[in-house]
C-alpha positions as CSV (number, residue, x, y, z in Angstrom):
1,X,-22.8,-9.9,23.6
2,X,-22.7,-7.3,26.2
3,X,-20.5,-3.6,25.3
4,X,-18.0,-5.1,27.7
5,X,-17.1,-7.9,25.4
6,X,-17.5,-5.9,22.4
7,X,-14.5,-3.6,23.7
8,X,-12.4,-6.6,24.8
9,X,-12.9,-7.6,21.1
10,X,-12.2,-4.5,19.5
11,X,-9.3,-4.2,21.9
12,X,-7.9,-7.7,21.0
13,X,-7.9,-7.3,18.2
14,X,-6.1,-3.9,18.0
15,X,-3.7,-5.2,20.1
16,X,-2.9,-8.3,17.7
17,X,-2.7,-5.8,14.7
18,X,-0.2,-3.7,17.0
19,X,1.9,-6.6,18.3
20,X,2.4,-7.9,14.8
21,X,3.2,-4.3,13.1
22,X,5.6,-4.2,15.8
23,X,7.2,-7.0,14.8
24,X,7.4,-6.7,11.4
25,X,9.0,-3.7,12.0
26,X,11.7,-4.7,14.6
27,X,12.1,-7.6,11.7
28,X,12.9,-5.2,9.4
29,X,14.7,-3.0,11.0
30,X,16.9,-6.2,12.0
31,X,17.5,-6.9,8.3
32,X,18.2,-3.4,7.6
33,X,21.1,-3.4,9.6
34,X,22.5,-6.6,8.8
35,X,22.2,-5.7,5.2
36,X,24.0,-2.4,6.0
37,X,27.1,-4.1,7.7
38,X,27.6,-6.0,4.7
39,X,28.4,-3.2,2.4
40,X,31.8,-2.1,3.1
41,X,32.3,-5.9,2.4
42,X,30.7,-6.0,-0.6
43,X,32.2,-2.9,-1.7
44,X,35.9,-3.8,-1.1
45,X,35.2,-7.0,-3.0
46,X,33.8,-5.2,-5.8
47,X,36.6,-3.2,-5.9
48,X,39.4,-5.6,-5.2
49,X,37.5,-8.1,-8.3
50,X,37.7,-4.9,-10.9
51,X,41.0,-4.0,-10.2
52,X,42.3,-7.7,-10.8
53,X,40.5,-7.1,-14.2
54,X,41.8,-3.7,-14.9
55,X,45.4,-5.9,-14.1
56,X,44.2,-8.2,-16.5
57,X,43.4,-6.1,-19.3
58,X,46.9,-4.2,-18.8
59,X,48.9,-6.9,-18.6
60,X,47.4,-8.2,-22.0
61,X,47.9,-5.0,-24.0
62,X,51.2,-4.4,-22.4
63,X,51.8,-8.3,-24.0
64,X,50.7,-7.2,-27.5
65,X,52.4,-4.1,-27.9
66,X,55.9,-5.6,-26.9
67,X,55.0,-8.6,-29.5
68,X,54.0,-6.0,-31.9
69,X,57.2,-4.1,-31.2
70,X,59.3,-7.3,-31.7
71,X,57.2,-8.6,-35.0
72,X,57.8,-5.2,-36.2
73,X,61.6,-5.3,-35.1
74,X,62.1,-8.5,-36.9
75,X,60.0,-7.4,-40.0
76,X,62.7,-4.7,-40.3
77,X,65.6,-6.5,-40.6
């Protein structure tokens, strides 16, 4: 092989290495962003899915105390 086709070598193969870097990174950028968008999605969910629960829990203890009121009510009289 002559020096010529050494450096077409060395430079095909540099520029393989480049043009797959580059993609990776345009591929990962991509995702990036994509992921990011879904967040304030996410987020309101999560948020919207813990209040219900906190509604739950209230609702529930709210339901016990005004039984226990009563049972204690009755157990007066």
């Amino acid at each position: 092989m002559g020096p010529v086709m050494v450096g077409v070598l060395i430079a095909t193969v540099a520029g393989l290495m480049a043009g797959s870097a580059t993609a990776r990174a345009k591929r990962a950028r991509l995702d990036y962003q994509r992921t990011k968008a879904l967040i304030p999605g996410a987020r309101k969910i999560a948020w919207s899915e813990s209040l219900r629960g906190i509604r739950v829990v209230a609702t529930a203890t709210a339901t016990l105390l005004a039984l226990a009121a009563v049972m204690h009510l009755i157990g007066q009289k």
